[in-house]
N, CA, C and O atoms as a DFTB+ gen file, in Angstrom:
260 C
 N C O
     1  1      94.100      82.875      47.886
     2  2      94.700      82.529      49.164
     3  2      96.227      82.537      49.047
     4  3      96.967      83.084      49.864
     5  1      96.602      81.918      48.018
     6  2      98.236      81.824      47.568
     7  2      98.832      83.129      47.645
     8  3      99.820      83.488      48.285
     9  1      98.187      83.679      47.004
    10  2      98.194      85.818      46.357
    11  2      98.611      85.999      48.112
    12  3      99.734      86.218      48.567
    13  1      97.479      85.849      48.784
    14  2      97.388      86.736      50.189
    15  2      98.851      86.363      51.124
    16  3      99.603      87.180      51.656
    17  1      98.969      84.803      51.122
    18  2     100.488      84.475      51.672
    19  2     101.539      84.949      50.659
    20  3     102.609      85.450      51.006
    21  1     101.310      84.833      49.872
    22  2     102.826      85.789      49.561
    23  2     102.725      87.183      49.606
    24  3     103.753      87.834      49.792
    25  1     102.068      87.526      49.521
    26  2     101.889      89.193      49.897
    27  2     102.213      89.526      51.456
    28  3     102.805      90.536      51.836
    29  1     101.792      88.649      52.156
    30  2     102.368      88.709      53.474
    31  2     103.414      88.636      53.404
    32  3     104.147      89.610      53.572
    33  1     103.970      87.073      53.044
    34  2     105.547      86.949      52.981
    35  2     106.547      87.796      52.751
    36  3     107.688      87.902      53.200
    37  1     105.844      88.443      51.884
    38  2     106.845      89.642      50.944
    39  2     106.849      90.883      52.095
    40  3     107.905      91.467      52.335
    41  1     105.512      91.269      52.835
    42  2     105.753      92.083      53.999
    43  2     106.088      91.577      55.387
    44  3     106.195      92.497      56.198
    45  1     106.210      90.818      55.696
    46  2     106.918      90.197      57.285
    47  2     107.798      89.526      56.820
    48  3     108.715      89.260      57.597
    49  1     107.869      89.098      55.697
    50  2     109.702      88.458      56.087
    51  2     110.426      88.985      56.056
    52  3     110.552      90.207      55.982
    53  1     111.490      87.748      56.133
    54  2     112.633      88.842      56.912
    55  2     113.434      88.764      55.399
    56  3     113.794      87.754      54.795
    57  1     113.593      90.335      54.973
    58  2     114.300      90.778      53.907
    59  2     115.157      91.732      54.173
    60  3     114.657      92.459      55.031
    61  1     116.327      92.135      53.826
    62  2     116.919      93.273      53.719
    63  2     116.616      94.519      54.000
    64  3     117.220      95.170      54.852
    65  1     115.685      94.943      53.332
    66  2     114.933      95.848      53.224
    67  2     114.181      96.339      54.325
    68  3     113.804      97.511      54.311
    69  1     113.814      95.302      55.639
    70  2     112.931      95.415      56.497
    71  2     114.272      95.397      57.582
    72  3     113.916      95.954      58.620
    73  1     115.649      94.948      57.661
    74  2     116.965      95.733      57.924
    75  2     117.280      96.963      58.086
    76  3     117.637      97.503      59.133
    77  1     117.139      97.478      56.938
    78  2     117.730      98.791      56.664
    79  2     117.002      99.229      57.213
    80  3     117.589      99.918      58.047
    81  1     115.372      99.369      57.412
    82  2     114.462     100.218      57.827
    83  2     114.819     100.183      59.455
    84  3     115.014     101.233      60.068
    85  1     114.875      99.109      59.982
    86  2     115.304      99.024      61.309
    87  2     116.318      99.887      61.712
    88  3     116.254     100.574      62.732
    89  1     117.357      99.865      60.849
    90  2     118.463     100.690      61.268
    91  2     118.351     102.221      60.986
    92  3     119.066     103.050      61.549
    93  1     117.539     102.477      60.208
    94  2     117.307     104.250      60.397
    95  2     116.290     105.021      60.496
    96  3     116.377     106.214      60.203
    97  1     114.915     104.340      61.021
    98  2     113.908     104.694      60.873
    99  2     113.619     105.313      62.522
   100  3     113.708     104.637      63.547
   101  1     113.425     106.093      62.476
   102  2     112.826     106.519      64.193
   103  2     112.096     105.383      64.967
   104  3     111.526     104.446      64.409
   105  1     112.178     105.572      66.348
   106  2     111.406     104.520      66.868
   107  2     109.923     104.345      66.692
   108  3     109.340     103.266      66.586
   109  1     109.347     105.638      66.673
   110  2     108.035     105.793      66.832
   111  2     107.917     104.925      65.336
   112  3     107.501     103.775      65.473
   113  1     108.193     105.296      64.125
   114  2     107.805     104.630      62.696
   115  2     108.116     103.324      62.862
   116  3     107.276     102.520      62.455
   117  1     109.247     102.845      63.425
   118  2     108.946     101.424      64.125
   119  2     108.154     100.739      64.841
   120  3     107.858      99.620      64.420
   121  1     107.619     101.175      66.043
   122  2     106.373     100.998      66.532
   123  2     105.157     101.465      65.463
   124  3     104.250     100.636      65.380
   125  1     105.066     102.192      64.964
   126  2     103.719     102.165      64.137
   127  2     103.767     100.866      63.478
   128  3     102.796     100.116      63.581
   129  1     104.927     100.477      62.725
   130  2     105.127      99.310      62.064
   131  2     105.042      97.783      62.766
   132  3     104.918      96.642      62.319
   133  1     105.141      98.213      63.738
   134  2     104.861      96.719      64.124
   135  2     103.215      96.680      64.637
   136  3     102.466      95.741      64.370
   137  1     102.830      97.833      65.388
   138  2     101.325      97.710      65.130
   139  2     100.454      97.312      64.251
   140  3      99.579      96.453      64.353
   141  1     100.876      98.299      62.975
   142  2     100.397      97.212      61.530
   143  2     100.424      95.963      61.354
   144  3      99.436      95.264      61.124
   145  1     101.877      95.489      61.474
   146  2     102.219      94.124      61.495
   147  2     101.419      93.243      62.679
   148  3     101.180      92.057      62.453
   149  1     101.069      93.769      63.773
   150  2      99.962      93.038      64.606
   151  2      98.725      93.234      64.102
   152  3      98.281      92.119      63.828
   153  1      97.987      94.022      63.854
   154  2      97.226      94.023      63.336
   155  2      96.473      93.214      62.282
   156  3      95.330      92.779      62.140
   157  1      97.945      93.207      61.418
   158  2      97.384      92.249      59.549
   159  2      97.031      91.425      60.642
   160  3      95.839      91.321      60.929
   161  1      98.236      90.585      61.556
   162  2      97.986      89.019      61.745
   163  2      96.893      88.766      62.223
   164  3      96.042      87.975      61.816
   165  1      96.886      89.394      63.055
   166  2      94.969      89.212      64.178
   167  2      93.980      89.302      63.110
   168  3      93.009      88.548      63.179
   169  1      94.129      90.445      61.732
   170  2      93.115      90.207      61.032
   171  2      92.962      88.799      59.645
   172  3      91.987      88.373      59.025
   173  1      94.207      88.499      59.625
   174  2      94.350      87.375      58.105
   175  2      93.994      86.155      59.738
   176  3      93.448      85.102      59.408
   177  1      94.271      86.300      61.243
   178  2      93.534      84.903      61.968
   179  2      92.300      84.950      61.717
   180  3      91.815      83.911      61.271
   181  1      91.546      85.931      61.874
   182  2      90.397      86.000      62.016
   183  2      89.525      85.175      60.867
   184  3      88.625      84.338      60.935
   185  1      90.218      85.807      59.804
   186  2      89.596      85.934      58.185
   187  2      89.992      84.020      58.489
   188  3      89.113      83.306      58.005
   189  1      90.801      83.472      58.980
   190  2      91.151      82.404      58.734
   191  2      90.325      81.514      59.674
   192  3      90.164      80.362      59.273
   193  1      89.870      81.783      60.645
   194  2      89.178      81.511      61.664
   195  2      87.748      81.358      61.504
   196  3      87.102      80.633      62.260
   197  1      87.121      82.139      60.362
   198  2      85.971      82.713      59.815
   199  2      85.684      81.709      58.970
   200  3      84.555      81.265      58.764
   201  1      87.094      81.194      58.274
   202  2      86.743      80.332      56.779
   203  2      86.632      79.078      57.387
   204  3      85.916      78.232      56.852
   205  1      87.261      78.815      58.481
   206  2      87.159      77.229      59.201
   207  2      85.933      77.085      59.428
   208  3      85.438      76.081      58.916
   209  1      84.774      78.208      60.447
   210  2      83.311      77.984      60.546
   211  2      82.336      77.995      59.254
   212  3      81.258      77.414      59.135
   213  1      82.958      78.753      58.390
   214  2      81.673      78.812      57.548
   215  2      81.878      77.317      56.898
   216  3      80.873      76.729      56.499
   217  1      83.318      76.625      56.775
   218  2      83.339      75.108      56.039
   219  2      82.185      74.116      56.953
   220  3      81.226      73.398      56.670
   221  1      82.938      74.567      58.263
   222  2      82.390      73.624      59.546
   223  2      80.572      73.640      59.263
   224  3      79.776      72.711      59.402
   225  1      80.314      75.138      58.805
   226  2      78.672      75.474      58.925
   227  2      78.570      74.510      57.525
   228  3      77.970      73.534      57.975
   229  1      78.734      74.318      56.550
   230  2      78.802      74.236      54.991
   231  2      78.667      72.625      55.246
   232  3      77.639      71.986      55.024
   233  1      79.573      72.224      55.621
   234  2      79.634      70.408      55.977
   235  2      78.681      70.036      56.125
   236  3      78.121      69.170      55.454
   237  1      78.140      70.798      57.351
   238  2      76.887      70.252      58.279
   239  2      75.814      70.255      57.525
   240  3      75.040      69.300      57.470
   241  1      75.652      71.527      56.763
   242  2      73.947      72.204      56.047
   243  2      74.532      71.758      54.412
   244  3      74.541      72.665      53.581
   245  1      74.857      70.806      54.120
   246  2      75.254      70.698      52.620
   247  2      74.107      70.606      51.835
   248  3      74.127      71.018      50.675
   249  1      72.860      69.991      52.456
   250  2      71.518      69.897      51.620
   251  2      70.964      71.122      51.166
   252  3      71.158      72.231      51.664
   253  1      70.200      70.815      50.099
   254  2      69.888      72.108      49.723
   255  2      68.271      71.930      50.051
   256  3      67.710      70.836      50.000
   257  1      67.598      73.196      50.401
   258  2      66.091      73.391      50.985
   259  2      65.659      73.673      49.999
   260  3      64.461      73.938      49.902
């Protein structure tokens, strides 16, 4: 989980690097890039959204059959 936030961090924050690209990259490769960047997030909510029910399911059914 640690791994996955900094791996994000390291791609959406705000670095230098994600600067420079701003300043010479065509628009369209900008828009692709932020699509990606919508994308991860909707998918690391989901994945995050996913882990809240299966705890929520896990709590409830802790007995074993």
């Amino acid at each position: 989980m640690t791994q996955l936030l900094s791996l994000f961090n390291q791609i959406f924050g705000s670095q230098p690097k994600s600067n420079d690209l701003e300043k010479y990259a065509p628009p369209k490769v900008l828009q692709a890039f932020k699509a990606i960047k919508q994308a991860s997030l909707e998918l690391y909510d989901a994945w995050i959204e996913a882990r809240l029910e299966q705890a929520k399911y896990y709590s409830k059914h802790s007995h074993i059959e």
